[in-house]
C-alpha positions, 0 to 999 in steps of 0.5 A, a space after each residue: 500500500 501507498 505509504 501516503 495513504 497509509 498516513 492518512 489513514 492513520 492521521 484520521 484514528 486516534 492514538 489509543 491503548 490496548 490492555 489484553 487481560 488473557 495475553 497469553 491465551 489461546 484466542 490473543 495468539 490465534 486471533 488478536 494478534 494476527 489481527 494487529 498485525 494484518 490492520 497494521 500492515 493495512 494502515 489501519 492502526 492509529 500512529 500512536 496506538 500500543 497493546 500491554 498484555 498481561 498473563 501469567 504463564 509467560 515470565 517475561 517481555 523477550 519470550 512472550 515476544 518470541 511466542 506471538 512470533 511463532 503464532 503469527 507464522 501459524 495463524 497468518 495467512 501470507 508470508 510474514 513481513 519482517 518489517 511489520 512485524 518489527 513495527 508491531 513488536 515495538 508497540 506490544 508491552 507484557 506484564 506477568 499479572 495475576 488478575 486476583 492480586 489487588 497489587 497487580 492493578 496498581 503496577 499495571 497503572 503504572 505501566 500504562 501510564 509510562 506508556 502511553 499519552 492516551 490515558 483517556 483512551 484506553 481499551 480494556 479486552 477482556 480475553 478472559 473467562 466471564 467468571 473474571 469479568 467483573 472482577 476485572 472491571 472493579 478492580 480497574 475502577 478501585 485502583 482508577 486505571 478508568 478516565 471518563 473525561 472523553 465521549 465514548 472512552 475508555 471502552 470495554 471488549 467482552 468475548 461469549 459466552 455472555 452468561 450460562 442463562 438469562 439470570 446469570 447474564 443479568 447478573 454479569 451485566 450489572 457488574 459491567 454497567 456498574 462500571 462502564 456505560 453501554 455505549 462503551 461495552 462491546 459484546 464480541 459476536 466474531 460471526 458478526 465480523 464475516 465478510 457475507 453477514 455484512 453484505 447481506 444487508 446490501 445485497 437485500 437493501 441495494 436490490 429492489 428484486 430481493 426486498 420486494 419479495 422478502 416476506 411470508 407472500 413470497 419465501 416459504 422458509 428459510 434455514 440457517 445451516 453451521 456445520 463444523 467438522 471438527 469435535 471440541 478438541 482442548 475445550 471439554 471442559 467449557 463444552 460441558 457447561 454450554 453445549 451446542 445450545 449455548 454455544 451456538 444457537 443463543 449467540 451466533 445463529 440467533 444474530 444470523 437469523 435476526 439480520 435475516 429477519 430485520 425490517 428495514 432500518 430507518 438509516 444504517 446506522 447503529 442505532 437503527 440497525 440494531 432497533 430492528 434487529 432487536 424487534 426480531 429477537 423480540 417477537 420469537 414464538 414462545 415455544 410450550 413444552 410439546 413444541 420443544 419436544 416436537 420442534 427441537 432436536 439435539 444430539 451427541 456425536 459417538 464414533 465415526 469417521 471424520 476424511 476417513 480418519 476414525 475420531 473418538 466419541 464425545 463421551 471419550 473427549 478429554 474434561 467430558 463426563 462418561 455419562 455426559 448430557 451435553 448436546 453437541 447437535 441442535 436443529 430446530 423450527 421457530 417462527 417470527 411472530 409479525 407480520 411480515 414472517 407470520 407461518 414461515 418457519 425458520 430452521 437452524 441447525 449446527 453440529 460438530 463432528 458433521 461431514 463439512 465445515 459450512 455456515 450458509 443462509 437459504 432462502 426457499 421461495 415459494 413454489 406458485 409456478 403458471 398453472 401450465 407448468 404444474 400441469 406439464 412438469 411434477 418436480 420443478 425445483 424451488 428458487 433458493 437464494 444461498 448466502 454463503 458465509 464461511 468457509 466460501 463467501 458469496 452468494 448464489 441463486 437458484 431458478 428454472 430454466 430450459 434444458 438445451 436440446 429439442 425436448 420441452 425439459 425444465 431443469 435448475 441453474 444456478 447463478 454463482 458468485 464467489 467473493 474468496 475465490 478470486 487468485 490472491 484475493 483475501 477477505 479481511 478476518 473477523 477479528 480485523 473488523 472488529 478491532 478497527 470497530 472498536 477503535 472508530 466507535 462503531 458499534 454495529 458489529 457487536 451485541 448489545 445488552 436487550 439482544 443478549 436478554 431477548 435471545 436468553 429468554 427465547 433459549 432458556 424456556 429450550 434448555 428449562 425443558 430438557 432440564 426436566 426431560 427425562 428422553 434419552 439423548 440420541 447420538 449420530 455418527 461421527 461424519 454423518 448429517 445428524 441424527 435420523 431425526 433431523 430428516 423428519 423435522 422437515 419431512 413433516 413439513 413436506 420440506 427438506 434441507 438443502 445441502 
């Protein structure tokens, strides 16, 4: 990039401060730092910006440095360069700290002060387990490492989960307010910072041909697929605590499903994109216990094979109980109780240990072909409008036309693109717009606080149920679709799932 485009980027941010609680954990190698180094290499950084990282497992500055090096050559998707690397390590500071010792705070003031002018602009990133959460925010504020005197400042990133139900959020979220306003509390969703999540406002808002069909006269449902291939690996522990429901559906599948489902906002910005998306999370279908039991599904993957390698049940995982409960598959039908989505049903469904990695919106349009057409061809195919959000991002659209040749025959084609195939193209990663996001102010990208408690409320009355169930737990190979069941979640809707 242009070294004077670089600089005017930069004259534009303002110099700030980040404090990494949990810099030496997995999400600060893994995600964080590669972030700043690829918004820096982007000219997205401010001039006077630097990162002070605290943890406990690393003694020292020059091994903490060399451990973020390796990480960077892993996690990095180019080739590293030497000299942004250079720039980078310069700005990143490391202090051993013990989040519980009250001292801690006090010779962490004084490090942030030696380093940095910008004591009013501060952001606080919370990598760290919520148990700690409010811990953390009292003691910045007992041993005033918090200046308020600036708009906005200083702020507070929080990473999922945002609580284990309703209650505890409320709690959480009551230590968090107490100490910061919600205008400086950014609630990380990483599915928020997807390339595709944030261009399906633009491809249904720019497009008059998608807006004036998305509604119940037009779509007749709409399915939110995640699927990961992988099982819980290192995260046992954490798994059993949250399980698929927790995990995914509360957070990721419901800001999916709400941006899908949003009226138009009365402008973009955040305010209004997320009025409408909390609308949405609002009017969810209240579910009664026989439509949980009818409209939910979950599961847990035993053995089977994952690219023809044999991989162990989810009882047999390292921190998993033998007898576990926890679900590691969920599908289920809701409804959006309006006007605009009334009798269109939503299907979502996520799992681990399934045969492809793929999160995908599709929308099925009604099938209301001329009545020649019913008449003459029994199978035509639905249209399907397939936004593609990892691992290829892009968009495709499904329709009916004529198969070459002298026969009147009716076959689906499809119009594809692809946004991450292009030769040297790379979409940014999540975590990059996020960061930036949080430099600049902007909001739109994170949870607030009325989407947490509508979004708990609706996945609370689930896990309640299954709380009081006394149903066995089915279990699905590894590497296949599912359970059975899943099939005829749709197939009693005269529906299928399209993958």
């Amino acid at each position: 990039m242009n070294l004077e485009v670089i600089r005017l980027k930069r004259d534009k941010l303002e110099s700030c401060q980040f404090i990494i609680f949990g810099g030496t954990g997995d999400l600060t190698h893994r995600k964080l730092i590669p972030a700043f180094y690829n918004l820096l290499d982007q000219g997205l950084l401010p001039e006077g910006f630097s990162i002070v990282a605290t943890g406990r497992s690393i003694d020292n500055r020059e091994e903490y440095l060399a451990s973020l090096y390796q990480s960077l050559h892993k996690f990095v998707k180019k080739e590293i360069k030497e000299d942004i690397w250079n720039a980078l390590q310069k700005k990143i500071y490391y202090k051993s700290f013990d989040i519980l010792n009250e001292g801690g705070y006090q010779n962490l003031k004084k490090i942030l002060d030696e380093k940095s002018q910008s004591k009013a602009r501060r952001i606080f990133y919370l990598a760290m387990p919520p148990r700690f959460f409010g811990t953390i925010v009292s003691s910045l504020e007992k041993y005033k490492l918090l200046d308020f005197s600036k708009p906005s400042w200083p702020k507070v990133v929080i990473e999922k989960p945002f609580g284990y139900d309703l209650k505890s959020a409320t709690e959480l979220n009551q230590q968090i307010t107490g100490v910061f306003p919600e205008e400086n509390i950014y609630r990380i969703d990483h599915y928020l910072g997807k390339e595709m999540l944030q261009s399906m406002m633009m491809i249904r808002f720019a497009n008059l041909v998608f807006e004036a069909v998305w509604d119940n006269k037009y779509i007749d449902n709409i399915q939110i697929i995640s699927n990961e291939k992988v099982g819980v690996g290192q995260r046992g522990g954490y798994y059993e605590k949250s399980g698929a429901l927790r995990d995914m559906v509360q957070n990721h599948m419901l800001q999916i499903l709400a941006l899908t489902a949003m009226e138009a906002p009365a402008d973009m910005s955040t305010e209004s994109i997320r009025a409408e998306k909390i609308k949405v999370l609002k009017s969810l279908a209240d579910l009664d216990i026989e439509q949980i039991d009818s409209y939910v599904i979950r599961a847990q993957y035993d053995v089977g094979k994952i690219d023809g390698e044999e991989v162990t049940a989810y009882w047999n995982e390292r921190n998993v109980a033998d007898d576990s409960s926890t679900e590691t598959f969920v599908a289920l039908k809701l409804f959006v109780d309006n006007l605009r989505w009334s009798g269109v049903p939503f299907y979502i469904k996520t799992g681990k240990r399934l045969p492809n990695k793929v999160t995908k919106v599709i929308i099925e349009f009604k099938s209301s072909f001329h009545p020649s057409y019913h008449k003459e061809f029994n199978d035509l195919s639905p249209n399907l409008l397939v936004i593609k959000i990892q691992p290829e991002e892009g968009i495709s659209f499904e329709f009916n036309a004529k198969k070459p040749g002298t026969k009147a025959k009716i076959v689906p084609v499809k119009m594809d693109f692809c946004q991450n195939c292009q030769v040297g193209f790379n979409s940014p990663e999540a975590y990059e717009r996020l960061i930036h996001s949080v430099i600049i102010g902007d909001q739109t990208l994170f949870t607030h606080w009325d989407e947490v408690e509508y979004s708990w409320r609706f996945v609370d009355q689930i896990a309640q149920a299954w709380s009081e169930s006394k149903a066995q737990l089915p279990s699905y190979p590894a590497g296949s679709n599912g359970p059975k069941e899943v099939e005829e979640l749709l197939k009693r809707d005269n529906r299928k799932w399209w993958e």
